[in-house]
C-alpha positions as CSV (number, residue, x, y, z in Angstrom):
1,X,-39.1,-63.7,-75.2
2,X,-35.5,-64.2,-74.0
3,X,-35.2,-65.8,-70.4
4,X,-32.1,-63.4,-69.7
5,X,-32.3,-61.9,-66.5
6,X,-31.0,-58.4,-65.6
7,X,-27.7,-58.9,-63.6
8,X,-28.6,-56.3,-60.7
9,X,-31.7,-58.1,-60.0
10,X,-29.8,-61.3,-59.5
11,X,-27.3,-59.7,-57.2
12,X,-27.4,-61.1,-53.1
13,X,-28.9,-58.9,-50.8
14,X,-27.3,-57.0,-47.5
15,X,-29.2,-57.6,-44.0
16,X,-31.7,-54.6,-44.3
17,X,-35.2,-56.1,-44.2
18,X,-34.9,-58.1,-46.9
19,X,-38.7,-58.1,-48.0
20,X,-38.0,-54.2,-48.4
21,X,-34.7,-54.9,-50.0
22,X,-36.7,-57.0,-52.8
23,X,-38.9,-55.3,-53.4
24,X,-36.5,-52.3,-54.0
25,X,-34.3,-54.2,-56.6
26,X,-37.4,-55.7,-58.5
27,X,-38.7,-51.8,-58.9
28,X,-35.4,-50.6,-59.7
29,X,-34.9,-53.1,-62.6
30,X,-38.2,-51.9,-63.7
31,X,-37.5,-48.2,-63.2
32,X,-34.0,-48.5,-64.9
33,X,-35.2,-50.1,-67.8
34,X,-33.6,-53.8,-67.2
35,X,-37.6,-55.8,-66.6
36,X,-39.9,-54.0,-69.5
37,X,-43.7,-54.2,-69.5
38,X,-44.4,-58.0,-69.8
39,X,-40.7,-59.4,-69.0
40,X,-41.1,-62.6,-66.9
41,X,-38.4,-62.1,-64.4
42,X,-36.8,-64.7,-62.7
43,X,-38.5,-68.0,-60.9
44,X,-38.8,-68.0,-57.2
45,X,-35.9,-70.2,-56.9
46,X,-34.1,-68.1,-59.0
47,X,-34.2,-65.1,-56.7
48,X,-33.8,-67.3,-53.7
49,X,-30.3,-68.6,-54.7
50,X,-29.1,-65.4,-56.7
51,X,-29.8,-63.4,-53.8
52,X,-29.1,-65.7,-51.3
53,X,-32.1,-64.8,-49.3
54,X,-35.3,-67.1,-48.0
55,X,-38.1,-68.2,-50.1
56,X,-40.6,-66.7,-47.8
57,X,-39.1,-63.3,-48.2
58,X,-39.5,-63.3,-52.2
59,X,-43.0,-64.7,-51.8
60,X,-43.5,-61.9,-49.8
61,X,-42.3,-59.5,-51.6
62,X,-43.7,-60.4,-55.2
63,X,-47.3,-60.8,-53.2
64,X,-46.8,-57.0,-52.4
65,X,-46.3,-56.2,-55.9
66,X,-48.7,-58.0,-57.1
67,X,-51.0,-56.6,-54.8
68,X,-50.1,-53.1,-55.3
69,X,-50.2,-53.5,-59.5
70,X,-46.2,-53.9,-60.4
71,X,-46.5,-57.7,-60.9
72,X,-48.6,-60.2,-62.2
73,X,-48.6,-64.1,-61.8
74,X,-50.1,-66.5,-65.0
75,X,-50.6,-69.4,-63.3
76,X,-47.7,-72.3,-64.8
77,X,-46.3,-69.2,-67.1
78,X,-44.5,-67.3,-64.2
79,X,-44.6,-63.6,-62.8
80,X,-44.6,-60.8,-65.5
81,X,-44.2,-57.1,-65.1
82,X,-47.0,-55.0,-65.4
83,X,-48.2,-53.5,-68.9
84,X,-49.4,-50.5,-67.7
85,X,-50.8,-48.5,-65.3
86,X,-53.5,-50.0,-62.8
87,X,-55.5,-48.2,-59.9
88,X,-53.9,-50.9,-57.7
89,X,-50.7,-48.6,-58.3
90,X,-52.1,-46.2,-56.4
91,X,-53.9,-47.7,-53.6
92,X,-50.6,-47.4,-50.8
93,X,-50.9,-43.5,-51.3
94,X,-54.8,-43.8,-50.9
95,X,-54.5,-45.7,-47.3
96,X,-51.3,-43.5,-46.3
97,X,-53.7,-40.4,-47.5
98,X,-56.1,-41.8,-45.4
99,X,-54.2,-42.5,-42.6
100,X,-52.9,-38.9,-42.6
101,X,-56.7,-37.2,-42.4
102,X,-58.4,-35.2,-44.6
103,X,-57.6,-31.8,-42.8
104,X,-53.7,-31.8,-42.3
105,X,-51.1,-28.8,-44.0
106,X,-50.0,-31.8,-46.2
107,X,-53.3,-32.9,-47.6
108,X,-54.3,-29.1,-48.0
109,X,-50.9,-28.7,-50.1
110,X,-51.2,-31.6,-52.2
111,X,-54.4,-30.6,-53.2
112,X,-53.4,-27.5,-54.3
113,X,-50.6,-28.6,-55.9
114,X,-52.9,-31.2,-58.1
115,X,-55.7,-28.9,-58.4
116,X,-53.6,-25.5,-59.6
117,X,-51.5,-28.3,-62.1
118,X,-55.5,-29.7,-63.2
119,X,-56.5,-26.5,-64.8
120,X,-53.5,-25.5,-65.9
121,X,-53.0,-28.2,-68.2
122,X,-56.9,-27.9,-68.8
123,X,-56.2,-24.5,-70.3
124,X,-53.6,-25.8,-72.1
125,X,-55.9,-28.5,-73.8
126,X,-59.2,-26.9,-73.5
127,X,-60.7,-26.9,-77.0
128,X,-64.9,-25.9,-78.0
129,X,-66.3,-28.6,-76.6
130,X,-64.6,-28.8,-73.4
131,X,-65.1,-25.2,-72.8
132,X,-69.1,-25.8,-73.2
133,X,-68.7,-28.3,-70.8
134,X,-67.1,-26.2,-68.1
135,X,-69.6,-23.2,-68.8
136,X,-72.6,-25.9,-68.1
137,X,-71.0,-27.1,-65.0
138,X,-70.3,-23.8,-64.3
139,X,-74.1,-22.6,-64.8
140,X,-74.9,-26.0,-62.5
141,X,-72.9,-24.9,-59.9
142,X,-74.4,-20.9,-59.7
143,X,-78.1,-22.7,-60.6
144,X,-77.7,-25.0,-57.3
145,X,-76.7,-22.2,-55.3
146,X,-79.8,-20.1,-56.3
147,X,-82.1,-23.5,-55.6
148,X,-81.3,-25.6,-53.6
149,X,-77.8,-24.2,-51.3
150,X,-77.7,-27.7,-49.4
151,X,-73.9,-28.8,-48.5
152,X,-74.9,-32.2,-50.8
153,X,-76.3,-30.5,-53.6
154,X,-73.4,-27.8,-53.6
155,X,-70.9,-30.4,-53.0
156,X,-72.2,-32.6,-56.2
157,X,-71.8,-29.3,-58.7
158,X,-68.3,-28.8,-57.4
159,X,-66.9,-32.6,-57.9
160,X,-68.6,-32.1,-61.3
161,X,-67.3,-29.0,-62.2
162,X,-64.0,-30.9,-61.6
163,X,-64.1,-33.8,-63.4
164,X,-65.2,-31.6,-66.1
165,X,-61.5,-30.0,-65.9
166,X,-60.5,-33.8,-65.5
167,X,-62.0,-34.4,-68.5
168,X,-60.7,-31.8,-70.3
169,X,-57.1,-33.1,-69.2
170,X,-57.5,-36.6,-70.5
171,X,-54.4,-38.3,-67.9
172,X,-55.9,-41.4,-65.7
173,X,-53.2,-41.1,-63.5
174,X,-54.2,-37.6,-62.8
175,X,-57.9,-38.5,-62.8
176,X,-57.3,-41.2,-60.2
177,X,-55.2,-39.0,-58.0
178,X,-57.5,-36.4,-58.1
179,X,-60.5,-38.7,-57.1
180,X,-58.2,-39.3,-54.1
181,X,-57.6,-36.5,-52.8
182,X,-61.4,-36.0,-53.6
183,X,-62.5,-38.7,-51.3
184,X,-60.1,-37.8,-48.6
185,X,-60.7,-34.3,-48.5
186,X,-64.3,-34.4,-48.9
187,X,-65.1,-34.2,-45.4
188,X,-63.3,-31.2,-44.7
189,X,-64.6,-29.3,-48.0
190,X,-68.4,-30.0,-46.5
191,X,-67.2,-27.9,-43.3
192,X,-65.9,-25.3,-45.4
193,X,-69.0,-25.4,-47.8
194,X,-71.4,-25.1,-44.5
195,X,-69.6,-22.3,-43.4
């Protein structure tokens, strides 16, 4: 692999926060198609001197995208981009989810939004099986209500019944979204499921 680096990454920055700023050009070359899956990009020093900005700042900024999934280090090989999609990716919406509350206009909407898009693509790909499976989750769900009407029990059939649909749907990005909006809605679907 070629040690050519993308000249807009290599570009010096303005005074805007600078940790912001690089982690804005690292994305960028990744969004536009310059860093690929698995491209080393350039050494610390590198970005230091091309950008003219402070060696703490790119540490700073590469730790944030390797936390969040964008970056990886191999230790004496260098940082490499990503090869695909990781969970970590979607942890900052998960805490600024959580941060917002289960019970706000916005989380209400997004869920709708995801949910609505969920089964419509389910009908979309629904085939025999996946059909069988929604009318057994479906039988679970009016079989709990008849037994055992607890918020717990009801609350179980329903997440099941969804990742049924999730299922059907086959996206992990979708599934993961889904299971946080799950988690941070849960609270508020209980109250509405005890009502």
């Amino acid at each position: 692999m070629a040690d050519k680096h993308p000249p807009s990454l290599l570009r010096p920055m303005n005074n805007r926060s600078v940790v912001d700023q690089i982690i804005e050009r690292l994305t960028g070359t990744i969004l536009s198609g310059e860093l690929r899956p698995g491209d080393r990009i350039p050494t610390e020093a590198e970005l230091v001197e091309s950008m003219g900005v402070g060696r703490n700042s790119v540490r700073e900024a590469i730790k944030a995208l390797v936390a969040m999934g964008v970056l990886n280090i191999r230790r004496s090989e260098g940082t490499f981009v990503a090869n695909g999609f990781s969970d970590r990716m979607l942890e900052p919406m998960v805490y600024g989810l959580m941060l917002e509350g289960g019970d706000t206009p916005a989380v209400y909407e997004l869920r709708d939004l995801v949910e609505t898009g969920v089964l419509r693509m389910a009908i979309e790909k629904a085939d025999a099986r996946g059909i069988e499976g929604l009318r057994a989750a479906l039988d679970n769900i009016a079989e709990t209500i008849r037994n055992s009407p607890d918020c717990e029990s009801l609350m179980d059939a329903d997440i099941a019944f969804h990742h049924k649909l999730l299922d059907i749907v086959g996206n992990p990005m979708i599934t993961k979204i889904s299971q946080v909006i799950e988690r941070i809605s849960r609270q508020t679907r209980e109250y509405t499921v005890q009502m």
